[in-house]
C-alpha angles and dihedrals in degrees: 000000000000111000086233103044084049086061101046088057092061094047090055090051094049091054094245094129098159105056087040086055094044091067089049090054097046080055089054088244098138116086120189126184135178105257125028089244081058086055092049097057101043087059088050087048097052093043095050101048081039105115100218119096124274089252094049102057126050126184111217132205142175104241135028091240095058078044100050094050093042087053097049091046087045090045094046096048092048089048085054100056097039101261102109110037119247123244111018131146138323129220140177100223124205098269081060091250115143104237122187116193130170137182114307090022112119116238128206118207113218111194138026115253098174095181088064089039097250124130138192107282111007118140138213155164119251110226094187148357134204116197117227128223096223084059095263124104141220107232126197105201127173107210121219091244080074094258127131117220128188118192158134122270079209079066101047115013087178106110134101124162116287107216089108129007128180117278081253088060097039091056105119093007110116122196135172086237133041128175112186123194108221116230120188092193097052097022122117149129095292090049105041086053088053102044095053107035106053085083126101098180116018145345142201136200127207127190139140124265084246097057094035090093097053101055108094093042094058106031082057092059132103111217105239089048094049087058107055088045095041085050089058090082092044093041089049092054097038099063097146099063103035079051107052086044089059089048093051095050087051083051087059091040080065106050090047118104106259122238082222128092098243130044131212101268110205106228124242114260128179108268094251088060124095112280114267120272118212118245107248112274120246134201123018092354091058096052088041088052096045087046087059099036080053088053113049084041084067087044107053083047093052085052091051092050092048091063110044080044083060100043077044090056099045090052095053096050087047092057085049094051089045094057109039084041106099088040093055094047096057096048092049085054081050091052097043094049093049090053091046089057083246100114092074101145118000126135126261112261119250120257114263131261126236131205 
């Protein structure tokens, strides 16, 4: 590895993002664009005219469906220029998405069945694919390990392509080439170790100009700490509920034994009087109550981040979909029209073009 890059590494475990970012940049290894689909195919880009060989090399990103969009974008472009065969063979996998691989294309195996020899993680190369008439396929893969498997996808569903995985996926695996696709919302330290130091060679980082500012902060940042500060906005414009968990815990503080002699005695009222209300409690109750009220206070505003991280989400897979979504259509009529013995005679469809 490059005696730069090895020390970038070490500066990204030791939390130190921004010196570690600061010697990609001066490489010029750090690519932004203007939309995050801009990002996207910059990195495919990138991948695709990289020299190494296709299992030498991974793109990573935070979420699948970053991944899923990377993988088609990589796939399409290698079946353009004659690397990965056309046509192939169509499966439904075990998340329920429709796959379609064919030989030449890399295949990641997502769960261990020990009794059929696969495990979590392992990666291959299908030789060949027979399509089945009940929708499943029979795939021949060589793993890198050097085997040759032949089996169902009725057998083992657990595949997906294996261009880019999520920095979950990408953790032990070791490549000459790594391009990683920056995301505010999921990127931290843990991340950001994973994403840039499973490289031996090279590596490459993609965000938006939007999100380029906020790369050293979060990538420095260990994930239990990134939440309680990233909490702090969300807790300040969610006082009602950060509040009223604070009430309640002094309302339990009331009602704990005291470590004091005497305790706070309600006063007798006439029973058409309003119901007696406990003096507040004083000593290790009322710590103990704060300590819950603060609590669920943090509670009631993660709550509240969890779920604007998850609308966020969704909207940005949306946006991804949207614009890979005409490309994708027409290659899928491509693909159903080869399989159908339709396509005799038409011409190859131009490369892609990148922005």
């Amino acid at each position: 590895q490059d005696p730069d890059e090895r020390r970038a590494s070490m500066l990204f475990m030791e939390g130190k993002a921004g010196e570690a970012l600061k010697v990609y940049e001066d490489k010029g290894a750090i690519t932004t664009t203007n939309t995050k689909a801009g990002a996207i195919l910059a990195l495919c880009r990138d991948f695709t005219n990289d020299p190494a060989d296709l299992a030498d090399k991974i793109a990573i990103a935070s979420t699948n469906a970053e991944a899923r969009a990377i993988n088609e974008q990589i796939r399409q472009t290698l079946q353009d220029r004659g690397i990965v065969a056309q046509g192939g063979a169509m499966f439904e996998n075990a998340d329920g998405d429709r796959v379609q691989m064919a030989t030449g294309d890399r295949v990641l195996f997502r769960k261990n069945l020990k009794a059929q020899g696969f495990k979590n993680g392992q990666r291959g190369t299908v030789q060949e694919t027979q399509q089945k008439p009940d929708g499943s396929a029979i795939l021949t893969v060589k793993m890198d390990d050097g085997r040759l498997e032949k089996f169902s996808t009725r057998d083992n569903p657990h595949l997906a392509l294996a261009y880019c995985g999520t920095t979950h996926k990408a953790q032990g695996a070791t490549v000459k080439s790594a391009f990683f696709l920056f995301n505010p919302r999921m990127g931290d330290l843990s991340t950001a170790y994973v994403g840039m130091t499973r490289h031996k060679g090279s590596a490459r980082l993609y965000s938006t100009a939007a999100d380029r500012p906020k790369m050293a902060e979060k990538m420095s940042t260990a994930h239990f700490k990134g939440t309680t500060l990233d909490l702090q906005p969300e807790a300040q414009t969610a006082p009602s509920l950060a509040t009223s968990g604070k009430e309640h815990g002094g309302q339990l503080s009331a009602q704990m034994p005291q470590n004091a002699p005497k305790t706070a005695q309600a006063t007798p009222t006439a029973p058409t009087q309003a119901q007696p209300t406990a003096a507040p409690a004083t000593g290790a109750g009322a710590g103990a109550g704060d300590a819950a009220g603060s609590a669920l206070g943090a509670a009631a505003a993660a709550l509240i981040k969890a779920a604007q991280e998850g609308a966020q989400r969704a909207k940005e897979a949306a946006e991804i979909s949207g614009h890979f979504a005409r490309q994708q259509q027409a290659h899928n009529e491509k693909v159903h029209e080869e399989l159908a013995g339709m396509n005799g005679g038409k011409q190859k469809q131009p490369e892609l073009e990148f922005e």
